[in-house]
Steps between C-alpha positions, in 0.01 A plus 500: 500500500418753216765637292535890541623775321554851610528773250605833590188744607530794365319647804814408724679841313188720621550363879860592527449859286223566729662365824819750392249802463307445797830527695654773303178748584508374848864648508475860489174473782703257745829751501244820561323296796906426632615872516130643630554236784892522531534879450169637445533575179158582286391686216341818588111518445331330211791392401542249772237271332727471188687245714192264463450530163790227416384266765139548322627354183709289651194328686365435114797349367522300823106369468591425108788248590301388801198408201773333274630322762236365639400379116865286507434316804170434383655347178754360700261268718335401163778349373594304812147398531481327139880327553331282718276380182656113386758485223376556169385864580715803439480854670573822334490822614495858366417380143460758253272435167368702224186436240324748241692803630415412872735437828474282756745435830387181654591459885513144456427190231492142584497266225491157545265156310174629567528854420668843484391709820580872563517595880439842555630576801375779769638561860231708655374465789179570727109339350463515148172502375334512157299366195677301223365717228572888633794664429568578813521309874543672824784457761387545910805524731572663836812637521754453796350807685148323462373762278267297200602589160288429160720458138388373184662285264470360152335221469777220433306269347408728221905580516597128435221420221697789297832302578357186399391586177855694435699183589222268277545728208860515567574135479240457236702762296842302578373189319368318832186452695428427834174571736622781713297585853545782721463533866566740793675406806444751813843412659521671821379339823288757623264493205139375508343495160150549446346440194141465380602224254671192710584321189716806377887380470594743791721330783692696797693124598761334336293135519249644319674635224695175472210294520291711224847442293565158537122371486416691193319325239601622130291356179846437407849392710798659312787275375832540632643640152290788544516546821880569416373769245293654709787581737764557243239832404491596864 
């Protein structure tokens, strides 16, 4: 089994501040709907909508944490899907790396003999369809109602390239060298990803991802001394 290592994600402090908000505007609304029902109680006129506005923004908080949390299990189901790579690899999530003035938060980086591979890690859900090179792909999904809804996203791939040549540059600049490659692993179930390039290091299982790890070919296998670098910087 893979070793792992969790850092802390820093999105874990917008869940809970959003979770708290989403309650605390639900408040006010849920105490109005008690004493309208109880002891028909209501604001007269326009002012009777006012009661809605703090369920309104409540709603947005509450779809923000929903995002975020959705995003941890996502991240969460990476990292149990790469423990099950052989010993030798190690997992680390939420790793944070800087290069020529630019940030990066990786969801995930496996390094292990034949390379350094950054997972990045999305939980939606629904067909995802798209070319390689736009910047953008497209997300179909019917909703629980059945009603068919159409979102875009950012192309991932072009999302991970920028991470990969971060982390490169970063190690590079730390005195150490290592081929880093980048994937993206769709981890929810109900995914089906459609891409016009089959070849494109896109996976929505957790055997492919491991197998595109552990059969990768590198020019070069990294020694275990720098292996042991490599994670001391992460």
């Amino acid at each position: 089994m893979a070793t792992i290592h969790k850092n802390k994600n820093h999105l874990e402090d917008f869940q809970s501040k959003y979770l708290l908000l989403s309650i605390l505007f639900f408040i006010p609304t849920a105490l109005y709907g008690i004493l309208f029902v109880t002891q028909g109680y209501h604001f007269e006129g326009i002012w009777h909508l006012t009661a809605i506005i703090p369920a309104a923004i409540g709603g947005k908080f509450w779809h923000k944490y929903k995002s975020i949390n959705s995003g941890i299990e996502g991240e969460k189901t990476a990292i149990n899907s790469v423990s099950e790579l052989p010993s030798g690899y190690t997992g680390i999530s939420s790793v944070r790396v800087s290069y020529d003035g630019k940030d990066a938060e990786l969801d995930l980086v496996v390094v292990g003999p034949n390379g350094v591979f950054i997972v990045e890690t999305k939980n939606h859900n629904g067909e995802i369809a798209g070319n390689v090179d736009s910047s953008t792909w497209t997300q179909h999904k019917v909703g629980r109602k059945g009603g068919e809804y159409t979102n875009t996203m950012k192309n991932p791939l072009k999302q991970v390239k920028r991470q990969v040549w971060i982390l490169s540059n970063y190690l590079k600049d730390n005195g150490t060298r290592a081929w880093v490659e980048g994937c993206v692993f769709f981890s929810n179930p109900s995914v089906d990803v459609r891409l016009d390039d089959f070849h494109a290091p896109v996976f929505n299982s957790k055997y492919q991802l491991n197998k595109f790890i552990e059969n990768y070919e590198p020019k070069k296998k990294i020694e275990q001394e720098r292996i042991n670098k490599i994670l001391r910087l992460l």
